[in-house]
N, C-alpha and C positions, 0 to 999 in steps of 0.2 A: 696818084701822089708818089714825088719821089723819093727814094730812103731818104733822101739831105733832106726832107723837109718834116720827117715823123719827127726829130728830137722840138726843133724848134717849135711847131706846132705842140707839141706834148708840153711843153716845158710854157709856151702862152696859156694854155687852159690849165695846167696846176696852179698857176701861180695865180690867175682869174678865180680861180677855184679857191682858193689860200688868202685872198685876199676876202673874196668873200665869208667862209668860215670863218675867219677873224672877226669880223664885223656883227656878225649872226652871232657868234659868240657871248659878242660881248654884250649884242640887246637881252638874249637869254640868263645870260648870268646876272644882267643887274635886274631881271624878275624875280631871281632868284631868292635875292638880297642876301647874300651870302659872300663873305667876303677870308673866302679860301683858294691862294694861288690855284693846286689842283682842277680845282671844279671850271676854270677857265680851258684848261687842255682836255679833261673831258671831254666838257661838251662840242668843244674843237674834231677832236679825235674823232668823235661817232658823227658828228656832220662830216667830215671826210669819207667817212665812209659810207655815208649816204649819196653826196654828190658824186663821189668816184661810181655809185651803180647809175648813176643819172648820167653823168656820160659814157659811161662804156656802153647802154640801151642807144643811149641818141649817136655813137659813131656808128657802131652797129648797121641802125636804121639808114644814114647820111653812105658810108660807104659800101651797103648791101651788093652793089657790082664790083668791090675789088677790095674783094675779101683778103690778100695781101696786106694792103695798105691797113683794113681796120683791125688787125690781129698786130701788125706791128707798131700799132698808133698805142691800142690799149695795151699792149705790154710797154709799153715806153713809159705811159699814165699809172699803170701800177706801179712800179719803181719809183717814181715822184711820189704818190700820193703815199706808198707805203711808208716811206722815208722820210716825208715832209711831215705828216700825219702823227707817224709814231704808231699807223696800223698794223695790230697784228695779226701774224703770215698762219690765224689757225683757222680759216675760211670762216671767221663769223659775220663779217658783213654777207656773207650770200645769203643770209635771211633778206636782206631787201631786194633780192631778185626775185625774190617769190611774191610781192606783194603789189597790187594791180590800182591802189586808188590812194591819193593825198591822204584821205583816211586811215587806210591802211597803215602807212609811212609814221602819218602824227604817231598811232596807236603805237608801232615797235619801235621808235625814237622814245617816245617817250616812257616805254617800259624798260629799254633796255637803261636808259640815264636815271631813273628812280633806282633799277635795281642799284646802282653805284651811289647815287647821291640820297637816295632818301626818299619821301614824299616832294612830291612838285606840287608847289604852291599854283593857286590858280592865274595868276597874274604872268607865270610862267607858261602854263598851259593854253593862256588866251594867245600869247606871243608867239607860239608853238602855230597852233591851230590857223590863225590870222596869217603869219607867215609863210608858213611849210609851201604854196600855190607860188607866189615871188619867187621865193627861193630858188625851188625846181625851173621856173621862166629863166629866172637871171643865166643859172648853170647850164640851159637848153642855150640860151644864145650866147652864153662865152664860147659853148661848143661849136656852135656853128661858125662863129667869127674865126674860132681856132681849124678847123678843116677848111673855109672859104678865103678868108683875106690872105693880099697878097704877103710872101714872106716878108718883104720890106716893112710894112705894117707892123707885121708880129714881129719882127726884129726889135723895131723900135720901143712897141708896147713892151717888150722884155727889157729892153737899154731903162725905161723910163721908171718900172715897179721897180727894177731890181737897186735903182740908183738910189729911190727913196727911201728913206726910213721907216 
């Protein structure tokens, strides 16, 4: 991969990523039933930080022969994610590096968003649980779209998110 093409590639999977977190968000929170701005960026913020260890693993894996490129890809992605996110630079996302099953994942998402919001209702937990397998697919193939398709493609798909509301 050449440098001209880590920003744009980076900047297709945040925004894939961003676009999804939004979405996820907002099925969560209306399980929630809770109807506090906050609790929307929340739950936003920690699926950031979720997805961002689900691609940095899958570029990792994708660019295993040029270790260049996937060191430049994910530094690019962190600077997006940490900025678009609003994640904070004290390494607590690296607790999801260490955790090896969907399970796992439901279990510290949904501890770490109780310790902030409270008890999670079950209707939240079910959306969580039900979810969390999607989720991880959807963000595994934004990532591959984003290292495989041509730049032109991902050009476009940037011209197209960034044009909409």
């Amino acid at each position: 991969m050449t440098p001209e093409e880590i920003q744009p590639r980076s900047l297709y999977l945040y925004l894939a990523c961003a676009r999804a977190a939004s979405e996820t968000a907002q099925r969560l929170v209306r399980a929630l039933a809770v109807e506090e701005p906050r609790t929307d960026k929340i739950v936003r913020r920690e699926l950031g930080l979720l997805f961002r260890y689900w691609t940095t693993r899958e570029i990792w894996q994708a660019l295993d022969a040029d270790e260049a490129s996937a060191k430049a890809m994910n530094l690019a992605l962190l600077r997006l994610f940490t900025d678009g996110f609003k994640l904070p630079r004290d390494g607590t996302g690296l607790r999801y590096a260490e955790l090896s099953s969907a399970a796992e994942e439901v279990n510290e998402l949904s501890h770490r968003l109780a310790g902030v919001l409270g008890r999670l209702p079950e209707p939240f937990m079910s959306e969580l649980s039900n979810g969390i397998l999607p989720w991880r697919d959807a963000v595994l193939l934004a990532t591959r779209e984003a290292l495989g398709l041509p730049i032109a493609r991902i050009d476009d798909a940037i011209r197209t998110w960034t044009a909409s509301p």
